[in-house]
N, C-alpha and C positions, 0 to 999 in steps of 0.2 A: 365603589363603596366597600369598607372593609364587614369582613362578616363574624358577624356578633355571637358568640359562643354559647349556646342556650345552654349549656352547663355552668358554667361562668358563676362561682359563689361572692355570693358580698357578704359585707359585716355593716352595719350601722353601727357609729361611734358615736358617742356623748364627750366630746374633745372638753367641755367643762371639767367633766370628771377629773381629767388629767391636767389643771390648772391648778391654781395657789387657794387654796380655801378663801380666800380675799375677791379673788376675782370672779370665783363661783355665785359668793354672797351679794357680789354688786350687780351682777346680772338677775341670780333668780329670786331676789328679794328687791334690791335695791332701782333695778329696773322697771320690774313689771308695777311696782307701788309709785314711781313718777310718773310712768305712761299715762294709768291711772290718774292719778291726783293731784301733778303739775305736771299736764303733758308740754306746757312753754316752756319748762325748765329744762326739759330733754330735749325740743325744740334746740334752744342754744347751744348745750352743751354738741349736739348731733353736728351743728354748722360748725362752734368753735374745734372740735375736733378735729376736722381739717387741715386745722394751722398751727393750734397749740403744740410745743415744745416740750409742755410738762407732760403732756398725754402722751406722746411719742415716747417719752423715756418711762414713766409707765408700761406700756403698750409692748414694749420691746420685752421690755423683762419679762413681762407675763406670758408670751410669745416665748422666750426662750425656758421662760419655768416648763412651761407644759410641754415642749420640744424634747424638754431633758425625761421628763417623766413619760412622753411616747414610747421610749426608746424599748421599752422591755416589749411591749405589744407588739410592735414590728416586729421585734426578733423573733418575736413567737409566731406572730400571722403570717410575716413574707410576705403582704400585697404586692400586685405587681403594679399597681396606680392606686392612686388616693384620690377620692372626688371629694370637694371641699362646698357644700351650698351655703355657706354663711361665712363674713368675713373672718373673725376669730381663728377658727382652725384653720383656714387659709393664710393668717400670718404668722402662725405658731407652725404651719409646714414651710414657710419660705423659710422660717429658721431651724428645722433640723434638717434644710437640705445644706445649711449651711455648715451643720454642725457634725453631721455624719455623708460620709461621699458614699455610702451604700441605700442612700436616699430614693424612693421608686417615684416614679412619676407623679406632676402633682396636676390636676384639674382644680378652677376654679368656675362653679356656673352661678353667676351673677343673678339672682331671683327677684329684681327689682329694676324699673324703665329709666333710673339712673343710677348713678356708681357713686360711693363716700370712697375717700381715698383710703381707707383701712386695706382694700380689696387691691390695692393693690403693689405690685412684688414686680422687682427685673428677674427674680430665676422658681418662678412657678411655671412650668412647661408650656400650660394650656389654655386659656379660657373662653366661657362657652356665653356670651351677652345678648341682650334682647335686642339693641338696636346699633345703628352704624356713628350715633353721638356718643355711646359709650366707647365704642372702638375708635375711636379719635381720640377720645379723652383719654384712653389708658395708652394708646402711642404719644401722644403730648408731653406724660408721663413717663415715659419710659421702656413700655412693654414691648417686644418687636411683634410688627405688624404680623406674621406669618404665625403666630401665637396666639388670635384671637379669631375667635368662630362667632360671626354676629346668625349664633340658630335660633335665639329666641329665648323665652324661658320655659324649660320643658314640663310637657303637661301630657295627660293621657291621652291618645291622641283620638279615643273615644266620643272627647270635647268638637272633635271637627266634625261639620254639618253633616247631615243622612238624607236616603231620599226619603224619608218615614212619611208619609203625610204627619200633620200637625193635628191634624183630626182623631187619627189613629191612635199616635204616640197621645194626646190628650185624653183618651177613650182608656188606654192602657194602662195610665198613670191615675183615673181616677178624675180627672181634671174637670169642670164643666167648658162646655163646647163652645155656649155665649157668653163667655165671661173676657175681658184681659185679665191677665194672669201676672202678678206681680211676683217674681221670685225675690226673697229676701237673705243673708247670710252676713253671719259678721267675724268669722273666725272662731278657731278654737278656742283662746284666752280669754274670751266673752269682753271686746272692750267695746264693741258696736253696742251702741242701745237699742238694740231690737224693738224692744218693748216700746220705746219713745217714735223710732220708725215706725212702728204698726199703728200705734194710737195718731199719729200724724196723718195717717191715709185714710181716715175716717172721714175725711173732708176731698176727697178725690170725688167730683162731679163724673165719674164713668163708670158704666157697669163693669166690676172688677173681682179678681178671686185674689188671695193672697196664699204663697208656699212660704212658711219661715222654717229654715233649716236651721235648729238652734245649737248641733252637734253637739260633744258626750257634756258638756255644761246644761249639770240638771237643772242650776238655779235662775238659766237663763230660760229656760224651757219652762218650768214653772213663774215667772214674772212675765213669760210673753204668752201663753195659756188665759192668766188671769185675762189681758188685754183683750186677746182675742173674742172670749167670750161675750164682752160688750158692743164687739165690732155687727156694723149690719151687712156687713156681706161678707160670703163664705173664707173662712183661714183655716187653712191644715198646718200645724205644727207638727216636725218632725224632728227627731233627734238625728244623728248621725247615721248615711244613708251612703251607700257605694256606686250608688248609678246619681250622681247632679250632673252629669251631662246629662241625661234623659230630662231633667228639669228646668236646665235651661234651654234646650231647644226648643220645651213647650212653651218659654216663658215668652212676653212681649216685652219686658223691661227688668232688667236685674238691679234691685239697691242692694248694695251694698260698702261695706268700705273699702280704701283703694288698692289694700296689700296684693301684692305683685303675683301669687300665681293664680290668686280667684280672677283678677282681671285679665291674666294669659290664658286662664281658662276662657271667659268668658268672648275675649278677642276671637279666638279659636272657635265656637259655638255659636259667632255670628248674631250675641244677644245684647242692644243697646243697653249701657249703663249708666246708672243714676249713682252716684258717689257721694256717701255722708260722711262726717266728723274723720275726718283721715286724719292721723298721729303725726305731728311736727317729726320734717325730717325726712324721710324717705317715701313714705304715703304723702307728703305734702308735693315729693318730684314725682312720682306716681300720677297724682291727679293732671299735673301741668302739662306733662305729656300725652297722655290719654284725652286730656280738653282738645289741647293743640293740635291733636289727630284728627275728633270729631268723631272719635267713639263716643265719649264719653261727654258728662252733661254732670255739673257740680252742683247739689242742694247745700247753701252754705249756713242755713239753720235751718231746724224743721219746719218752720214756716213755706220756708217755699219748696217744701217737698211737693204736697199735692200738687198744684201747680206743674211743677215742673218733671214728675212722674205721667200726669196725662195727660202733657204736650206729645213725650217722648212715646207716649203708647195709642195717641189718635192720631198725630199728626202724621200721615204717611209721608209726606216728602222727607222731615226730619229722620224719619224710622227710617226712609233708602238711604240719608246719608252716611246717618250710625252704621248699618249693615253693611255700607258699601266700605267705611274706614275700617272696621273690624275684618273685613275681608282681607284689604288692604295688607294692616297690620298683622293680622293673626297671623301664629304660627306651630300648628296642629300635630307638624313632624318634626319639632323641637328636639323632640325626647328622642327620639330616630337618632338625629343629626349627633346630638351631644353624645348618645350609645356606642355611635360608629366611631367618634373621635376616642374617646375613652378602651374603647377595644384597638383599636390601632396604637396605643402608649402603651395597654398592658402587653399584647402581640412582641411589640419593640423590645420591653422589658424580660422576657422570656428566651428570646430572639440574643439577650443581649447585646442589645445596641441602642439602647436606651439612654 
């Protein structure tokens, strides 16, 4: 194992910034308002995207726009690797390695249980995928096999199991002792309906508590407050909180929607999940792989949430199966694994031999 520099400085980039004002406005208006309000439409465009020709020639340009406008940053930073978590900046760096041969190494870690072809490049050094269908898929593609780290998608590795009693940690957190304990979450962009989730579990036949993490979205935390209050058994709403592993390992079932690192998280934590309204697209291969494992348990309208929340939180054979796929599947030293590769290209890169 290579050994990881605990001095080691990073920069977070916002690689939008360094794009075509065009393609800023499509993503952080033009995006998040179809997810929203025809997320079928994004559906199609997400599949058609794969194949379409007009997007590719698009896609290129915008890739070598922001490539061109890197260039002053680099000169300035000198990184000695670039980690790329979203496809964008990952094909806006295959093309300034194209464009400049003083190009530093490039990582791409793949944050979802499958792969859209945006993600991927024959000359990005490295990438780091959740499972061994995506590494197939991206050798099918192109990429050499000896370039692809199937560690997982990395997560804190805080998310993997303790010997804590569940009594204790419940005691700790405030939790009641006889209750199942529903944790709930739906991302920062607030597109999960919380509020429609909670009001749903009003009909759950088991004695139950509910955790809704509504994180820094005040006005989801206010709309799921309101609900709560009508609810007959115990809900703690919380805004954004640094310890959710400590909450899912209290929990007995996690709802929430399928985005790719709350359920690496939760694979990792060893905590059955329950998966509502996933976004056309990427949380649509998100779910199908997580079903197909037997983590994971689909509510495909709120109707059959209760129902099928406490199946998954009495039925103990079901509960050992969930626990036993998550086991299976999780992957807790993710973050580990992807750190070591990424310090062994910057090492290279110093080393000049990169």
């Amino acid at each position: 194992m290579h050994e990881i520099d605990p001095a080691a400085r990073t920069s977070v980039v916002d690689s939008y910034k360094y794009a075509a004002l065009v393609v800023s406005r499509v993503v952080s208006e033009g995006y998040l308002q179809m997810v929203k309000t025809i997320p079928q439409m994004y559906g199609y465009i997400y599949n058609r995207a794969e194949r379409a020709t007009e997007v590719g020639l698009f896609r290129t340009w915008a890739h070598q726009f922001t490539a061109g406008n890197l260039r002053e940053l680099f000169e300035r930073e000198q990184p000695d690797v670039v980690v790329c978590t979203h496809a964008f900046p990952a094909g806006a760096m295959a093309e300034y390695k194209r464009m400049f041969t003083d190009a530093p190494p490039v990582v791409g870690i793949v944050t979802d249980f499958a792969v859209h072809t945006f993600w991927i490049h024959d000359n990005l050094d490295a990438y780091c995928v959740s499972t061994n269908a995506i590494r197939d898929t991206m050798i099918a593609r192109g990429v050499r096999p000896e370039r692809i780290m199937t560690s997982g998608i990395p997560v804190d590795p805080r998310f993997a199991r303790t010997d804590e009693a569940i009594e204790s940690l419940r005691e700790r957190l405030g939790l009641p002792p006889d209750r199942q304990i529903a944790l709930m979450m739906g991302g920062g962009l607030g597109f999960a309906p919380l509020e429609n989730m909670l009001r749903a579990m009003k009909d759950v036949e088991a004695p139950i508590a509910a955790v809704v993490i509504a994180g820094r979205n005040s006005r989801v935390e206010t709309r799921v407050l309101s609900v709560a209050e009508g609810m007959e058994y115990p809900v703690r709403v919380l805004r954004f909180v640094e310890n959710v592993y400590d909450y899912m390992h209290a929990a007995d079932a996690f709802v929430t929607k399928p985005g790719g690192l709350s359920t690496a998280e939760a694979l990792a934590a060893e905590v059955p999940l329950v998966l509502c309204k996933p976004l056309p697209g990427q949380e649509e291969r998100n779910v199908k792989v997580l079903t197909e494992w037997g983590a994971a348990v689909r509510a495909r309208t709120m109707h059959d949430l209760p129902q099928l929340l406490m199946n998954v939180m009495t039925d103990s054979t079901r509960r050992k199966r969930m626990i036993q796929a998550a086991r299976r599947y999780g992957k807790p030293n993710a973050a580990r694994d992807a750190a070591t590769l990424i310090a062994r290209l910057a090492s290279a890169t110093k080393e000049g031999v990169a």
